[in-house]
N, C-alpha and C positions, 0 to 999 in steps of 0.2 A: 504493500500500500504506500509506503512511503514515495519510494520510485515515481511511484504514479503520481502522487499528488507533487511532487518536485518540479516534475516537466509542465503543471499547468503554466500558461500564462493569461492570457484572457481573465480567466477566471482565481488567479491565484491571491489574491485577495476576498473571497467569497468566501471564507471561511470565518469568521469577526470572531463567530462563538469559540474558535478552536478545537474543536470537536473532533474534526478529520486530521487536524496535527497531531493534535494529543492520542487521537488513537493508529497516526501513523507510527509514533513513537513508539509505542507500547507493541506495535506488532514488530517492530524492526528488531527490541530487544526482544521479544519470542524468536525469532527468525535467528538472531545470533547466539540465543542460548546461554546466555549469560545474566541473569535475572533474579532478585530475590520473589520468591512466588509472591507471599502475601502481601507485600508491598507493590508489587504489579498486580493484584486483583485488587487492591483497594482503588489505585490510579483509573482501572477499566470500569469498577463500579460506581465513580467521581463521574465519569464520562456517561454512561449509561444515565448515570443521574438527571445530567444536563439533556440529555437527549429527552426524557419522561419530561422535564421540564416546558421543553418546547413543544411537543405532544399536547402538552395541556393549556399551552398557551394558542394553540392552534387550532386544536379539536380533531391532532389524526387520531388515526387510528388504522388496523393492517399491519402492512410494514414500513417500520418508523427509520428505520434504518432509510427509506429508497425516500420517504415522505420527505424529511433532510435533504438529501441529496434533491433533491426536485425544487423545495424550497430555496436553496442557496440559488440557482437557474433561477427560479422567479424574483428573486430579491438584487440579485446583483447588479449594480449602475457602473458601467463599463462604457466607456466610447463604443464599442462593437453594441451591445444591451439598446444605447438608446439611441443608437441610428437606427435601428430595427425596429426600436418601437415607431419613428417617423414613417421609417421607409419600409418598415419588412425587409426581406433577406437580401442582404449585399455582397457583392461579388469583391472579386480583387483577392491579394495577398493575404486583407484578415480574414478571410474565410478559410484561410489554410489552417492560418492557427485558431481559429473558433473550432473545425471540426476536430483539430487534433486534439484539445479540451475536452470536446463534448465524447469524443471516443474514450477518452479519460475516465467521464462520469459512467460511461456506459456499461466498461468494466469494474470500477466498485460498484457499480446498481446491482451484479450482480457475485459482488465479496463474499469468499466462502470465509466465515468465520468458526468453523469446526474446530480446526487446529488450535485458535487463539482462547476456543473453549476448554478446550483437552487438556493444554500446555497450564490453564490456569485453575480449574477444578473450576469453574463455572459455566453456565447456562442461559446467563442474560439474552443473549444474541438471539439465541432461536424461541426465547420470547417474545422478547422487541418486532422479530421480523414476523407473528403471526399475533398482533396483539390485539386486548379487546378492550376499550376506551370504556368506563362507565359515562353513561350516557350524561351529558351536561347543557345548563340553561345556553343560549345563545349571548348570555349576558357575561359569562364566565370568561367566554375563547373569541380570540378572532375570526370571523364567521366568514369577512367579507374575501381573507387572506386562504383563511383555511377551505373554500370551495372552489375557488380559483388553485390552487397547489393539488387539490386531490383530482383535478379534471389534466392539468397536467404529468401525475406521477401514472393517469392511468395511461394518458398521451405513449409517453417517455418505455411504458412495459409493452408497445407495437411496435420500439424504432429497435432494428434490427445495429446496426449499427451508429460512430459519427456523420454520415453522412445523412442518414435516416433521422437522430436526430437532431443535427442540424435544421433540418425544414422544419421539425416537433416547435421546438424551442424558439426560433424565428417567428414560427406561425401565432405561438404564442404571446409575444412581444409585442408583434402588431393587434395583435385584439384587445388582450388588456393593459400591456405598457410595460412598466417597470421597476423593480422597485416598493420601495413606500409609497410615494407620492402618484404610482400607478397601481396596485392592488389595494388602498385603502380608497374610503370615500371623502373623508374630514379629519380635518388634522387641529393643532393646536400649539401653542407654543410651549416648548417643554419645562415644567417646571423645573428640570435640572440643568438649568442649560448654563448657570453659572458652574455649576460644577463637570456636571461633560462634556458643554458646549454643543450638545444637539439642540439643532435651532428649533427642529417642530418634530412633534412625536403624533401618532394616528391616533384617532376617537374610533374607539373599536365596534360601540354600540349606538347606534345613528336610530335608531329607531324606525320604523315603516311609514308613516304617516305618509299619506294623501293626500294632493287637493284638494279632489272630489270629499275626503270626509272633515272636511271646513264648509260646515254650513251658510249660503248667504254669502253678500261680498263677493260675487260674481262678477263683476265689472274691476273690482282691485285685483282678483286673480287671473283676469284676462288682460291687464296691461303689464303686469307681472311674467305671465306667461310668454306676452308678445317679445318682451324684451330681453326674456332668457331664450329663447329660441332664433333672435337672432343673433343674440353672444356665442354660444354653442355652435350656431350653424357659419361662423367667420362672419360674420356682416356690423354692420354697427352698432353700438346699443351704449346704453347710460348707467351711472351707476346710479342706484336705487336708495331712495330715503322711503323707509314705510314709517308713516309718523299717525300718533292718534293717540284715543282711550286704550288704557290699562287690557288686558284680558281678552281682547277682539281677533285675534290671530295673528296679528305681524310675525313675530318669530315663530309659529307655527308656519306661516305660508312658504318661508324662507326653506325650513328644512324641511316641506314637504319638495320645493323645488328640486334641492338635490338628489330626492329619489326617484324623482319624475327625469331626470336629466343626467341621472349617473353615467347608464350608460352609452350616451354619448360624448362621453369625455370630459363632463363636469366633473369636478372636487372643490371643494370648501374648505378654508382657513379661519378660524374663529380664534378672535384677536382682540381683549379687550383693551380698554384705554391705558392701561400703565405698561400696556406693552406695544404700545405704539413707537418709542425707539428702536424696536427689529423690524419695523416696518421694510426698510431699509432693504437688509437683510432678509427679510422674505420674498421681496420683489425679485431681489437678485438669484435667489435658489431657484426659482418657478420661472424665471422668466424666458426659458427656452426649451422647457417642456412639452409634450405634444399634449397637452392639453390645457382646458378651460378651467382658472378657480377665480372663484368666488372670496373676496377675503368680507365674513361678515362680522359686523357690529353690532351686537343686543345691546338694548338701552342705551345707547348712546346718547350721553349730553355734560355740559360741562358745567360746571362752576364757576363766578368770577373770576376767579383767584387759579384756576386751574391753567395750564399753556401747553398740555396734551394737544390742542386741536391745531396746533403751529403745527406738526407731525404730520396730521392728516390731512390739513390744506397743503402742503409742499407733493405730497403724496399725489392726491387727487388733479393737480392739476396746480400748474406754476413755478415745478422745481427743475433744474437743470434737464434733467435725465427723463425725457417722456416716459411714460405709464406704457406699458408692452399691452399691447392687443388683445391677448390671452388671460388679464387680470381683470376684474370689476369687482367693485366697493358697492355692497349690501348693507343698512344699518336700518335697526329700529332705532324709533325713542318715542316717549309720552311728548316731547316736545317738537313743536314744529321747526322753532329756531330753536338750534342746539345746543349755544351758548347763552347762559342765562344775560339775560338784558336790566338791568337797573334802572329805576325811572330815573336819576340822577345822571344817568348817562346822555339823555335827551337835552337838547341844545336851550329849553327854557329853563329847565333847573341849574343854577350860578355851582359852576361845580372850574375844580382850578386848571382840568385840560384845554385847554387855547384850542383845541382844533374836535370837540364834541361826537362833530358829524363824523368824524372819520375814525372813535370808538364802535358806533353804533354799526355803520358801515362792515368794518372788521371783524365784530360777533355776527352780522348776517351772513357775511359771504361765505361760512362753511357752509349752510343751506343749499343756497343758490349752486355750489357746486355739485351739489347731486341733482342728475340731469333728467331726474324721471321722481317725483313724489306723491305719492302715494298717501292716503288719507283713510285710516281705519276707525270709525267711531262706535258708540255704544248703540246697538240693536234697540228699537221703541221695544213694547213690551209683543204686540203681533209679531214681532222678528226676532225675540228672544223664547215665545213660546215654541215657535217653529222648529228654531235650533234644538230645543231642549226635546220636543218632539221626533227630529230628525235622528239627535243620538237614541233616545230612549228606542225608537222601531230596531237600533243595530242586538239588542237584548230584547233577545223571547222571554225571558223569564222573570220582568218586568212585567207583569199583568196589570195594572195599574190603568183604568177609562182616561182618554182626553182630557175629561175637567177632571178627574183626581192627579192626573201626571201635571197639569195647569194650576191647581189651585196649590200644589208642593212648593211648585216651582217658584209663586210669588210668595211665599211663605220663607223660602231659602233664599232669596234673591235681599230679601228686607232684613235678613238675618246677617249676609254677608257682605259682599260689595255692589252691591249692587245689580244691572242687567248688563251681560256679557256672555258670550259663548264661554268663557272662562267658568263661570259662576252656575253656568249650564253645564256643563259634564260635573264641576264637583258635586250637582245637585243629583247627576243619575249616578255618581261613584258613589255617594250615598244611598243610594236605595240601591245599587246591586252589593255592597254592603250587610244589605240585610234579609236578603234572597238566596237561599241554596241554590 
C-alpha cells in the first residue's frame, strides 16, 4: 500500500485525515516484519477508529473501507477536480497522471487486508468492509454528502479499471462539483476559524421547506422566484432586501429558495453582521467556482453607533474590486431602512454636524443598494385564518371543524404575538401536541 499511495500525484494530498498514510505505515512494517505486535494493533485500531468516525459523520454504511476511498475522489479540490467540475473530462498530459491516480484508487478499492489481519490477531477489516450502520436521524450525519459518495462508491465498483474510472469520476465532477463548497448546500463561517483558519464550514441540516408550503404572499414569492431564476440561469438579477412584520416568512422564503434551486447550482452562505470583515475573504474563495451563492443576511439592521454596514456597502456595490457574477446578497430585517435613523439626525433638529443631509443620506443608501425589495406584512385576520387552515389540512389527525380550528386560533393569536403565519403553525404545533 505504501508504494501505491507514494506514486499519487493529482490526488496526493487527499488524504487530510491520514488515514491511508497511517495505514500505509503500518502495512509497510507488516511487510518488513519487524514490528512490536501490540503496539501495531493498537496504531491499526486508532485508525479503524477514525474511519467508524467518519462513517458516522456520513451515514455509510457497507464497505467503509471503499466508502473512504470514494469520498476522498469527491472531496478533493485539485486544479485537474475543478476544471472538471467547469468542463467535464479534459484531455492533455493531466489526464495521464489523473488516470494513473485513479488506477491507484482502483487497486486499494480492492486491498486484501487478510495478511495485515493475520500478522496482527485482528479482524476489524473484514468488519468494516461488510458493515451494518445503526440506523440514524438525518439530523445526526451528513445527508447531502453522504448520498452523493454512496451513488459514486457504487459508480466506482462498475469501472473496471483507470481509464474506466476516469470517465466514473469526471462524470461525477461535472454533475455535482467539488468538494465542500460542491456537495454541501449552505455553508457558514467557521466558528474556529481563528484557530484553524477555515474560512467557512457546511450547514449539514438545511431543512426541506417549500414555497408552495408558505401560505399566501404569492406575489412576494413570485418576484422572489423571478429573480433567482435568472441568477441561477446566468442573466441579470439584484440582490434582495425582504423587509416587513416579524413572523410573515422572509427567512422562511429565502431557504425554501435554496431547495427549490439547489440543484441547479445554487448554494448559500449565511453570514451574520460581526462577520462581515471575511466578507472579503468569502468573495475571494467562491469567486470562481462553477456555481451560484447566495451570501444571506437574517435580521439585518444596525444600530447608531454600529459601522458593520461600511463592510456591506463597499461589498454590495462601490469598492475597488467588482462583485463576481456568481455572488448575490439576500437579507431580511423588520426594518425597511436598515440603519437606524435618529430624528436629530434630520436637518430641523440644531444638532452640531454642519452637513445633516449627508448623515441621513449615508444610513439610507444601504437600502437603496438592494436592487429588488420586497415587503412582507402581517396577514388581516381572513388571511391569517387561511394560513392556519392551510397548515392544519397538512394533519389528518387534527379533527378539529372550521370554526373550532378558527375560534383556537384567535384565542392563540391574542395570547401571543399577534397574526402571523409564525403564530399560525405554533398554534397547530400546539394542538398536534396534544393529539396521538
Amino acid at each position: 500500500m505504501y508504494k501505491l499511495i507514494s506514486r499519487l500525484v493529482i490526488y496526493r494530498e487527499a488524504d487530510k485525515a491520514g488515514i491511508l498514510a497511517d495505514l500505509a505505515e503500518i502495512c509497510r512494517a507488516v511487510d518488513a516484519g519487524d514490528f512490536d505486535r501490540e503496539e501495531l494493533a493498537g496504531k491499526t485500531l486508532g485508525v479503524v477508529n477514525r474511519l467508524l468516525d467518519v462513517a458516522t459523520r456520513y451515514g455509510f454504511d457497507g464497505n467503509l473501507w471503499q466508502s473512504y476511498l470514494a469520498l476522498l475522489l469527491a472531496l478533493t479540490e485539485a486544479p485537474f477536480t475543478l476544471v472538471c467540475e467547469k468542463r467535464g473530462a479534459s484531455s492533455g498530459s493531466v489526464r495521464r497522471f489523473a488516470e494513473n491516480d485513479l488506477t491507484i484508487f482502483r487497486r486499494l478499492w480492492d486491498y486484501d487486508f487478510a495478511g495485515l489481519e493475520k500478522a496482527l490477531g485482528l479482524n476489524c477489516f473484514s468488519i468494516l468492509t461488510a458493515y451494518q450502520a445503526v440506523a440514524k436521524s438525518e439530523q445526526i450525519y451528513n445527508k447531502s454528502v453522504s448520498d452523493k459518495v454512496k451513488e459514486l462508491t457504487a459508480s466506482i465498483g462498475g469501472a473496471a479499471d483507470g481509464a474506466a474510472l476516469f470517465a466514473v469520476v469526471t462524470d461525477f465532477y461535472a454533475k455535482y462539483g467539488v468538494g465542500m463548497l460542491g456537495l454541501n448546500k449552505a455553508f457558514r463561517v467557521s466558528p474556529e476559524i481563528g484557530v484553524t483558519g477555515q474560512l467557512l464550514e457546511p450547514i449539514t441540516t438545511t431543512g426541506d421547506i417549500k414555497l408552495s408550503d408558505i401560505v399566501g404572499y404569492e406575489s412576494q414569492k413570485k418576484r422572489l422566484v423571478a429573480n433567482t431564476e435568472a441568477f441561477v440561469q446566468g442573466r441579470k438579477a439584484n440582490n434582495v432586501l425582504l423587509y416587513g412584520d416579524a413572523g410573515t416568512g422572509k427567512s422562511t422564503s429565502i431557504k425554501a429558495i435554496l431547495n427549490e434551486y439547489y440543484d441547479q447550482g445554487l448554494r448559500m452562505i449565511e453570514v451574520y453582521k460581526h462577520e462581515f470583515k471575511y466578507l472579503q475573504r468569502i468573495i475571494a474563495r467562491i469567486k470562481n467556482r462553477n456555481y451560484k451563492f447566495i451570501i444571506y443576511m437574517d435580521d439585518l439592521s444596525f444600530e447608531e453607533f454600529e459601522v458593520e454596514y461600511k463592510y456591506l456597502k463597499a461589498v454590495i456595490e462601490g469598492g475597488l474590486e467588482v462583485k463576481p457574477d456568481n455572488i448575490l446578497i439576500y437579507a431580511t430585517s423588520n426594518r425597511r431602512h436598515l440603519i437606524k435613523e435618529r430624528i436629530d439626525d434630520r436637518a430641523e433638529f440644531m444638532d452640531p454636524d454642519l452637513h445633516p443631509n449627508d448623515t441621513v443620506q449615508e444610513k439610507l443608501s444601504l437600502s437603496d443598494r438592494f436592487g429588488l425589495s420586497i415587503g412582507y406584512f402581517k396577514p388581516n385576520q381572513k388571511e391569517y385564518f387561511a394560513i392556519v387552515e392551510a397548515i392544519a389540512a397538512r394533519y389528518p389527525q387534527i379533527k378539529l371543524s372550521g370554526e373550532e380550528l378558527r375560534a383556537g386560533a384567535v384565542r392563540w393569536e391574542m395570547s401571543h404575538s399577534g397574526l402571523s403565519g409564525r403564530t399560525a403553525q405554533q398554534y397547530i404545533n400546539s394542538l398536534l401536541g396534544h393529539v396521538d
